[in-house]
C-alpha positions as CSV (number, residue, x, y, z in Angstrom):
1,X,73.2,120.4,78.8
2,X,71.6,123.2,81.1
3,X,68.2,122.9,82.1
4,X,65.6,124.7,80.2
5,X,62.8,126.1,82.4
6,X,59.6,128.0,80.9
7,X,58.7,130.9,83.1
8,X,56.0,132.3,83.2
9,X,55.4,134.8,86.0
10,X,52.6,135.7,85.6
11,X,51.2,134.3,82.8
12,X,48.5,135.7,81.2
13,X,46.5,132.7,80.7
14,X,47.4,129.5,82.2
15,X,45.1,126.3,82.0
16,X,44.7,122.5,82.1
17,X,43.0,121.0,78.3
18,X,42.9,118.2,76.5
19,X,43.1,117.0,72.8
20,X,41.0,114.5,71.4
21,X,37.8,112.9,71.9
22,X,37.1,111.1,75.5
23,X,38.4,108.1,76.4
24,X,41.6,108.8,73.9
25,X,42.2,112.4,75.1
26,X,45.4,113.5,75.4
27,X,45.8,116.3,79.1
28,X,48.0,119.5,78.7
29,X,49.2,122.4,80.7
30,X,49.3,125.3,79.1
31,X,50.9,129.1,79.4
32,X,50.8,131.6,77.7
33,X,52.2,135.1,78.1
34,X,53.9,137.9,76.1
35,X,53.3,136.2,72.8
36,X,54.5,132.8,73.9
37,X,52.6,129.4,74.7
38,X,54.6,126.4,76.3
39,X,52.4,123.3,76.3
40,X,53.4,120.2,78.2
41,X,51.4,116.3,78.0
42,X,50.5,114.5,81.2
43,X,48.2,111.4,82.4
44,X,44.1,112.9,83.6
45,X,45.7,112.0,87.0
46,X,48.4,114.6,87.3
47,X,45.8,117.0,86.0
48,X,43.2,115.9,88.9
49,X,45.6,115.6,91.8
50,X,47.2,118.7,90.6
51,X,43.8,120.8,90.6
52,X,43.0,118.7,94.2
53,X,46.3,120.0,95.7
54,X,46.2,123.7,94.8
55,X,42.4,124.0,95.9
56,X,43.5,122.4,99.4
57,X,46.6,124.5,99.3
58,X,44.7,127.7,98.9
59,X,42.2,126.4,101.6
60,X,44.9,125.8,104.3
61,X,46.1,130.0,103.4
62,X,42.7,131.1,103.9
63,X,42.2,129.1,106.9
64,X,46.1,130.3,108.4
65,X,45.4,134.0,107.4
66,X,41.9,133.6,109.2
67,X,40.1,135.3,106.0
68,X,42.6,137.9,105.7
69,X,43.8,137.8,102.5
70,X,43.7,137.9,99.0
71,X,43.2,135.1,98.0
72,X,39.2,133.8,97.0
73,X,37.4,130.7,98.8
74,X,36.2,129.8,95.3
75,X,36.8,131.0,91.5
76,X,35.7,134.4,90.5
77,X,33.1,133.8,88.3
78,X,34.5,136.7,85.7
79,X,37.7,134.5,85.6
80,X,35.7,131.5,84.3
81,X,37.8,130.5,80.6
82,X,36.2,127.4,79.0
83,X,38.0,128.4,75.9
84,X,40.4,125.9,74.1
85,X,43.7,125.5,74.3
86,X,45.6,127.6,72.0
87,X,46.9,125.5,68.8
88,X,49.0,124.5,67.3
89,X,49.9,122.9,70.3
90,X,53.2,121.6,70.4
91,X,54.4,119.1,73.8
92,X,58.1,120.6,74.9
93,X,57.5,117.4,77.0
94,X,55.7,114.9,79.5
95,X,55.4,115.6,82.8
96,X,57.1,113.6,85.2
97,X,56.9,115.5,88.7
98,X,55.3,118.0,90.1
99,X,55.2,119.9,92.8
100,X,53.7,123.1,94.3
101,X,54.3,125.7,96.7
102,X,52.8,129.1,98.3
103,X,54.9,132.1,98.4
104,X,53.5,133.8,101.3
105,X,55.8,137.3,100.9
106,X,54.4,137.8,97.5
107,X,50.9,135.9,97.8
108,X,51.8,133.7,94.8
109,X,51.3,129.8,94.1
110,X,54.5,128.4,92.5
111,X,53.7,125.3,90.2
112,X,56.6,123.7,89.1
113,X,56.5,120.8,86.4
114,X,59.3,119.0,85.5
115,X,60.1,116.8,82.4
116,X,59.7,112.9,82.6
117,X,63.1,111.0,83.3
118,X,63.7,107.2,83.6
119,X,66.3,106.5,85.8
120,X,68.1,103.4,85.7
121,X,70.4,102.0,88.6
122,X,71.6,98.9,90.4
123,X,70.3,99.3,93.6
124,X,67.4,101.2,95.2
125,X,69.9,102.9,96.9
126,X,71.4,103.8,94.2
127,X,68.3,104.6,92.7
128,X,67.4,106.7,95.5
129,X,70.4,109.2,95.1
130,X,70.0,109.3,91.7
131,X,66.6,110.4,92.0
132,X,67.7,113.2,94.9
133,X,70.2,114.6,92.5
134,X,67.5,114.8,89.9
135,X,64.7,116.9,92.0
136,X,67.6,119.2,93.1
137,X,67.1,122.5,91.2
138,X,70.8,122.7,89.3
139,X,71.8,123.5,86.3
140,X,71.5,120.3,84.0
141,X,68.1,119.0,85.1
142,X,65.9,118.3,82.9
143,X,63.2,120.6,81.4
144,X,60.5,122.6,83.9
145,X,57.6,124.6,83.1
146,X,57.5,127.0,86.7
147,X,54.1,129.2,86.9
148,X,53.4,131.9,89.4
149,X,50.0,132.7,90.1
150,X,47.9,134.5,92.2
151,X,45.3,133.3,94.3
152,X,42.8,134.2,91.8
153,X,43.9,133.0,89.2
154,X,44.9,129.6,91.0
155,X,41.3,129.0,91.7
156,X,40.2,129.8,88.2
157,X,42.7,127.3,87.4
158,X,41.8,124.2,89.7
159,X,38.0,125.2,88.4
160,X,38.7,124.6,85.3
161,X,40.7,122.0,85.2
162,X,38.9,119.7,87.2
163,X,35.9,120.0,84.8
164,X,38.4,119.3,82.2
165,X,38.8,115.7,84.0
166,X,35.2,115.5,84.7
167,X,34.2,116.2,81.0
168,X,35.6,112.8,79.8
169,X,32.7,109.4,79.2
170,X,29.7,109.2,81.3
171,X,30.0,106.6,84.1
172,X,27.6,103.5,83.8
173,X,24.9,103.5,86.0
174,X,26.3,99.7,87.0
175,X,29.7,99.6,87.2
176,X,30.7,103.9,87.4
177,X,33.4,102.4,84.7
178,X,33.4,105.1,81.6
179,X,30.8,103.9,78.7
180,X,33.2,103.1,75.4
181,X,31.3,104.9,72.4
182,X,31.6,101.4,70.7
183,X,30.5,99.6,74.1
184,X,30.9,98.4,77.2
185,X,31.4,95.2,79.3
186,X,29.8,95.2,82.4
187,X,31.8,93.7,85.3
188,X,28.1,93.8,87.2
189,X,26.6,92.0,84.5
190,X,29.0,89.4,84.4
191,X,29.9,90.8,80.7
192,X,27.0,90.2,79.3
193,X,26.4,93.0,76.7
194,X,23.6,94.5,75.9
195,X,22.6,95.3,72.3
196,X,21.9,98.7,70.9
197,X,17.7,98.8,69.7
């Protein structure tokens, strides 16, 4: 079966969301352009190291191009979307591995993400080459969404979806463990819990 990679380059809208109420939300990427949306699933994690990476990626072009360039030391604040992700949303899948890199010709960020695969094998070196011949880019991998996006709208991106992480259960003031709506042990208190007055 050939691989089947969502492009999107440039998308006209391309952000990080969730589903659900905190503590059971479910994270997606989204794109959308030309009358298409692909939505793919992935752990708050990916989302957060993913926003991490690309603002420290567009740091280290700023810093190389010593200011010369197009691309913003923070998001524009006319780029600010806090709207929500376009429904129905539909997974095409979950996201396995990531990766990311700068095209400095065309002053573009290229995020790739690629479908989730379980590999199975009988040794780690096995496993190893199995997992090489995955990451290559041929033709029967499995599924990829593969963004382009400028500078600007890179930084819009990381904004946004690193609010998206950071809009999940307040931390408690003991433990910085997120508060359950129905309650929550307290490692510091030795699980004692406190009732509601």
């Amino acid at each position: 079966m050939s691989r089947q990679v969502f492009l999107y380059d440039p998308p006209e809208r391309f952000v990080a969301g969730t589903v659900g109420l905190p503590g059971r939300r479910t994270f997606f990427l989204q794109a959308t352009a030309a009358g298409r949306t692909t939505s793919v699933s992935l752990e708050k994690a990916q989302v957060e190291a993913l926003a991490e990476r690309i603002d420290e990626l567009l740091d280290e072009v700023v810093r190389r191009s010593g200011g010369n360039t197009t691309v913003p030391a923070v998001a524009p604040a006319e780029l600010t979307d806090t709207g929500p992700l376009q429904t129905p949303v539909e997974e095409e899948f979950r996201v396995g591995t990531m990766a990311l890199a700068w095209d400095s010709e065309n002053e573009r960020m290229i995020v790739e993400a690629q479908a989730l695969v379980e590999l199975e094998a009988e040794s780690e070196e096995a496993f190893a080459e199995a997992e090489e011949r995955l990451l290559r880019d041929d033709e029967n991998g499995p599924p990829m969404l593969r963004v382009r996006l400028s500078g600007t709208m890179a930084r819009a991106f990381a904004k946004r979806a690193l609010e998206v992480v950071n809009a999940g259960r307040p931390p408690c003031p003991l433990c910085s463990l997120p508060l359950d709506p129905e309650g929550h042990v307290c490692p510091r208190q030795n699980g004692y819990r406190r009732s509601r007055v």
